[in-house]
N, C-alpha and C positions, 0 to 999 in steps of 0.2 A: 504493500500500500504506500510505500512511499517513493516508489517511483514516478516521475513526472512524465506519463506516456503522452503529455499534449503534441511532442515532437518539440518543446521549443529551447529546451536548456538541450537536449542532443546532443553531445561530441561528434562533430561530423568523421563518418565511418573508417573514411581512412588519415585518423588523426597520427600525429607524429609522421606523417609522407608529405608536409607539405609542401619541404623543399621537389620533392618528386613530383607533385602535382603542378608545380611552379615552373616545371619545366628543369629543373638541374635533378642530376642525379650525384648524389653524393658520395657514389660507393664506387669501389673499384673493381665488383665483380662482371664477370663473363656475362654477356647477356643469356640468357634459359634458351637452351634448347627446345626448338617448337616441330610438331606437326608439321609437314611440308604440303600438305591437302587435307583438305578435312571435307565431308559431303555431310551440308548443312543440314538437310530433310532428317537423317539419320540423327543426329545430335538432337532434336526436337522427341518429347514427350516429358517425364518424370525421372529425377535423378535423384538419388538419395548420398546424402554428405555423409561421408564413412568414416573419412580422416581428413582435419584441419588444421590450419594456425588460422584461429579468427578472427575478424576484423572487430572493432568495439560492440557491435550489432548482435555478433554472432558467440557471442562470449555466452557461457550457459542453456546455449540452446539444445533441447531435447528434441527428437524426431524431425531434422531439420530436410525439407525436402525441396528442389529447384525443378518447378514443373515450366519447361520449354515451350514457345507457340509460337508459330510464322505467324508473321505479321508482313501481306507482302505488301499492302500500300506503302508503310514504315519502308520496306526490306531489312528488316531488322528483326529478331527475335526478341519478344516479352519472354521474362523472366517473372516469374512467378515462389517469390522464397517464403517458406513458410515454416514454421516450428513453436513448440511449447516455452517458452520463457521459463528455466531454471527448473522442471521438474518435466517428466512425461505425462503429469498431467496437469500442466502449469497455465499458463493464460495462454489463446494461441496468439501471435504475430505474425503478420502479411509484409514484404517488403518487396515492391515490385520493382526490377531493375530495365532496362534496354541490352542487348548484347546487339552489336555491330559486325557480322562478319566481313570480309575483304570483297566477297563476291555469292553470287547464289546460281546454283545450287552447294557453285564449290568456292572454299575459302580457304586462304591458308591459315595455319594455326595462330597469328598474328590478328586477335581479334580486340577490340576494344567494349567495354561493358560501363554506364552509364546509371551511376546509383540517383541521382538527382539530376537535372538538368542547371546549366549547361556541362556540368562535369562528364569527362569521357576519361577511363584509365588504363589501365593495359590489363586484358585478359588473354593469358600465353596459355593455350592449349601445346601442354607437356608430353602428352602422349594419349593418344585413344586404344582402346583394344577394337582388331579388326572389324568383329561384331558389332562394335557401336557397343558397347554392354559397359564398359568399365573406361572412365576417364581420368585425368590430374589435370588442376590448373593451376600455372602458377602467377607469381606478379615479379618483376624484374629485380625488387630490395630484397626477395626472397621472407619481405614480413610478413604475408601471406602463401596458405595451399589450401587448394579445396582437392579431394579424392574422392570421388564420385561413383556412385554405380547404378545400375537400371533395377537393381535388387538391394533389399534390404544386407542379406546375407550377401557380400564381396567375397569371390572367391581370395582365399588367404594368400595363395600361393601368387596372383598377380599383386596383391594389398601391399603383400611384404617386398615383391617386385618394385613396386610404385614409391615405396619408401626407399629403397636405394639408388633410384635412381634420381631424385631428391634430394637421397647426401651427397650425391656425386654432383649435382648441379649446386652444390656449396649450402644447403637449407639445411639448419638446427633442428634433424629430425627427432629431436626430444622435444621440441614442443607442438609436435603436432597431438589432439586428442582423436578421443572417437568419442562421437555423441551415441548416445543410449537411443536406441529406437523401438517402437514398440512391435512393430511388427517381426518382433525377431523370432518370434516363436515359431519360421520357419514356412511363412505362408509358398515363399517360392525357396525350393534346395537351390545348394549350390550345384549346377552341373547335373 
């Protein structure tokens, strides 16, 4: 109850990047290995957040899920984030994003995503499984990762994948978590 959900004291989401959103990069890392084509149709539906470093938003979120929708007047993809606020059965929160691919159908992994207007910041698609089934994305200060899947249940074996190739791309894989979801009791196997 005492949080101020009117939106207006807010820490804007990607707080501490401002030099990054200002345009300078402050750091001297490699920029993230991306996706060299990505087929946008496929990326659209429900993605479930498996494993993150998150942004002030996303801190405590329980059942956190990013449902994908063309938008082709836009030619952009609605983002649709949704999740429990600090419990799985906590208050829900809605956060609608833009995601910007390079082109449509096909884009490369170089996409930009748009929490507010006019803001636009770098969404690097890290890697896709062929399927379309299983994703990472990352952000170029490596303050951020989202690991993604079309299922609740991520298979391990790509999960634990996903995380090393994470620490290779230089990201503090201790601080990524896994949010608790509820549908884990297994509605879809892995595999």
């Amino acid at each position: 109850s005492g949080h101020a959900s009117g939106g207006r004291r807010t820490p804007f989401v990607w707080e501490g990047e401002k030099s990054e959103i200002m345009g300078g990069t402050s750091s001297k890392l490699p920029p993230l290995r991306t996706v060299k084509e990505l087929d946008v149709p496929k990326l659209l539906g429900q993605w479930y957040v498996i494993g993150v470093i998150p942004t002030y938003f996303e801190k405590g979120a329980h059942n956190p899920v990013e449902k994908y929708t063309w938008d082709e007047k836009g030619k952009k993809i609605d983002v649709e984030f949704t999740f429990n606020a600090n419990s799985l059965t906590g208050k829900k929160k809605s956060i609608p994003q833009k995601l910007y691919p390079t082109g449509y159908p096909k884009s490369t992994g170089e996409m930009t995503v748009s929490p507010m207007w006019p803001i636009k910041l770098p969404y690097l698609m890290m890697e896709v499984s062929e399927d379309y089934r299983n994703c990472m994305v990352g952000y170029p200060s490596r303050a951020y990762l989202w690991i993604m899947s079309k299922s609740p249940n991520m298979d391990k074996k790509v999960y634990d994948e996903y995380v090393k190739i994470a620490a290779d791309q230089e990201y503090d894989v201790k601080k990524i978590v896994k949010p608790l979801h509820n549908e884990l009791e297994s509605k879809t196997s892995s595999q």
